[in-house]
N, C-alpha and C positions, 0 to 999 in steps of 0.2 A: 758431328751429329748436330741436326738443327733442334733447334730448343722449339717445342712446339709442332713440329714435325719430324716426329721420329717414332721406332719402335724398339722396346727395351724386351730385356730378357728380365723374365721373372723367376727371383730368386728365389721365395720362397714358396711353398706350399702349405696349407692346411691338409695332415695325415686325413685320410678317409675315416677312422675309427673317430676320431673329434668328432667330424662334420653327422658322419651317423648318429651319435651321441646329440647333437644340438639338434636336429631334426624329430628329436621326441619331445621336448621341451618347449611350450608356447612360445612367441615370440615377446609378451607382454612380460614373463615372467623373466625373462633373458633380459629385457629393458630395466625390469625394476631395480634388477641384481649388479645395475648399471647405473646406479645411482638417477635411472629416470632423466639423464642429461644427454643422453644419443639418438638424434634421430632423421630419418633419411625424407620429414615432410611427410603431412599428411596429404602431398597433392598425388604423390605415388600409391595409387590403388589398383588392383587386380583386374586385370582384363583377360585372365583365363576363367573358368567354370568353376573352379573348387579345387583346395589344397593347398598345402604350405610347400616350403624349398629350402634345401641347405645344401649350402657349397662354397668352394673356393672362388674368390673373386679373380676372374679378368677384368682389368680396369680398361677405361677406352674415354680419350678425354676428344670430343667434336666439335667441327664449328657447328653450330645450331644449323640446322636444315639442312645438312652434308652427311653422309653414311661411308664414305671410302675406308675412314679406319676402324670403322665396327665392321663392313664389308670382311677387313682383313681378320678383324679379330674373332669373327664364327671359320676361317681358316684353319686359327692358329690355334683354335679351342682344343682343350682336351677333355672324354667323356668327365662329365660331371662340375664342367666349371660353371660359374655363373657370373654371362659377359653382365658389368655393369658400365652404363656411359653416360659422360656427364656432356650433355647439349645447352646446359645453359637455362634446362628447361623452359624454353622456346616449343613454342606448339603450333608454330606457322606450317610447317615441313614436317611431313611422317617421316621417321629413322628408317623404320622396319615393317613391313609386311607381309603376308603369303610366302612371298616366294625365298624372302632370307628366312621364315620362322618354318620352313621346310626341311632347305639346306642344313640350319641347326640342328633339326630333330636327327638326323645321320651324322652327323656328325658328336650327337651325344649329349649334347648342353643342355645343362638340367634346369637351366632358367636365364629372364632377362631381367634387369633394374634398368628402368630408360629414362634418366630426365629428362622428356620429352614425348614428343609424342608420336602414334603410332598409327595403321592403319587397316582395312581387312581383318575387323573386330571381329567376325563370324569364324574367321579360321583359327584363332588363339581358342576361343569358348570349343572349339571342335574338339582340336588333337590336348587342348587341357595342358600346354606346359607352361609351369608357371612363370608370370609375365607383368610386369609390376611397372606402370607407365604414367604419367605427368596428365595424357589428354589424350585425345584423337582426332584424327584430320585426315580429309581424302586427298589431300596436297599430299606429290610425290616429293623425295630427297633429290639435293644435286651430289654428284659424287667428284668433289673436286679437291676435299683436304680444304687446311689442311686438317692436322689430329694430331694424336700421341696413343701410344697403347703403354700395358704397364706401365703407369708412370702411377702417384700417389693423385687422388681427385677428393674430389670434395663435393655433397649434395647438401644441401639446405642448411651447413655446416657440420654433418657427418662425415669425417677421413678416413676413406677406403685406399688402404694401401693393396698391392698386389699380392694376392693369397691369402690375405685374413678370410674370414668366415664370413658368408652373406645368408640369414637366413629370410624365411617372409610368410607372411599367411593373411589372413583376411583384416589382421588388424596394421598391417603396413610393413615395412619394411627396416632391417636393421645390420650393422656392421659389426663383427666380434673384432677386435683388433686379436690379431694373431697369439702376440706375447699376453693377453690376458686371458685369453679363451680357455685357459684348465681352470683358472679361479673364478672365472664369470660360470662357466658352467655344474661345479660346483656349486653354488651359491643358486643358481639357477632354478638345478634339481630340486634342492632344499625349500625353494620358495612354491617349487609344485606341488611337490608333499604334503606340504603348510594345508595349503589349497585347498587340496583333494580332500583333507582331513574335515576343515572348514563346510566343504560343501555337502558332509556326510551329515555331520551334526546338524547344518540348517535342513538337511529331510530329515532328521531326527526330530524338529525341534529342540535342539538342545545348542542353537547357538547361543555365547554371551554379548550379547548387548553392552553392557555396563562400561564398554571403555567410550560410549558415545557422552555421556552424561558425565564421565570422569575428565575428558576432555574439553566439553565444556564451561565445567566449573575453572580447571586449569587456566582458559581464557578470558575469566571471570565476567560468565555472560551470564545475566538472570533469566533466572525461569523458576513458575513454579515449582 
């Protein structure tokens, strides 16, 4: 097996019941319950229409401006994965366009994470699957490898192993590490709650203020 060009078997999976469970849940509020230290780059923003995404990660590690082993890995999808691939986030060369974000949609893939970029920006905002890319460029891919599939990757310094959790919505993009995803999600729910509660009392008028002025005495900054 070459190092760097090869494809792995993915051993694990995230259960469908998790993945449904995190796709109720903001993506902000999943970040925070994450100590606010993971994150996949705010250069990856939305090039579908509207809507958030959760699913199991297929990984896909590229040379920048080559598509052969994402090629492979909308193949090897299974409904509901979500391919992610790391290009280096390079934006000279489009990954993916029309015709693979077609293929995908038959084949079931519930989204993409591209670092990198993409093109045929009209057809993503069409068919609306969500699609979370680096930039855009009418430059075509060469498909020549080489790549890796399943293997562990890394974006902006977020590590997306194979099968953890990828969720995404308008405020970017995020990775649940597998073994943490019942305590992150917990803690997750609990901060929506929090939220919800929060944003009643402010049309209530009945938020509390006071920990604004309690903190900055705390820092011992004067003010009237």
């Amino acid at each position: 097996m070459d190092i760097g060009f090869r494809i792995c078997k993915r051993e694990r999976v995230a259960p469908k019941p998790l993945i449904e469970a995190y796709a109720k849940v903001p993506v902000a509020n999943v970040s925070d319950s994450m100590s606010r230290m993971t994150a996949a780059g705010s250069r990856l923003r939305p090039m579908h229409k509207s809507g958030g995404m959760a699913g199991a990660a297929l990984t896909v590690r590229a040379r920048p401006g080559d598509n052969l082993m994402f090629q492979k890995a909308i193949d090897m999808a299974e409904p509901g994965d979500i391919i992610v691939v790391d290009a280096g986030g390079d934006l000279t060369n489009a990954l993916m366009g029309e015709l693979m974000l077609a293929y995908a949609i038959t084949r079931g893939v519930a989204g993409f994470v591209i670092n990198g970029a993409i093109r045929d920006v009209d057809a993503f905002v069409e068919t609306n699957l969500p699609t979370f890319a680096a930039g855009v460029t009418h430059r075509g891919p060469y498909k020549d490898g080489p790549g890796e599939i399943n293997v562990p990757i890394s974006i902006d310094g977020m590590v997306i192993e194979p099968g953890d959790i990828i969720i995404g919505d308008s405020d970017g993009v995020l990775c649940v590490p597998l073994d943490d995803a019942e305590e992150v999600l917990a803690k997750a729910k609990a901060k929506h709650e929090a939220e919800t509660k929060q944003m009643q009392k402010i049309a209530d008028g009945k938020n509390d203020r006071s920990w604004v002025d309690a903190a900055l005495k705390a820092k011992g900054c004067l003010f009237p």
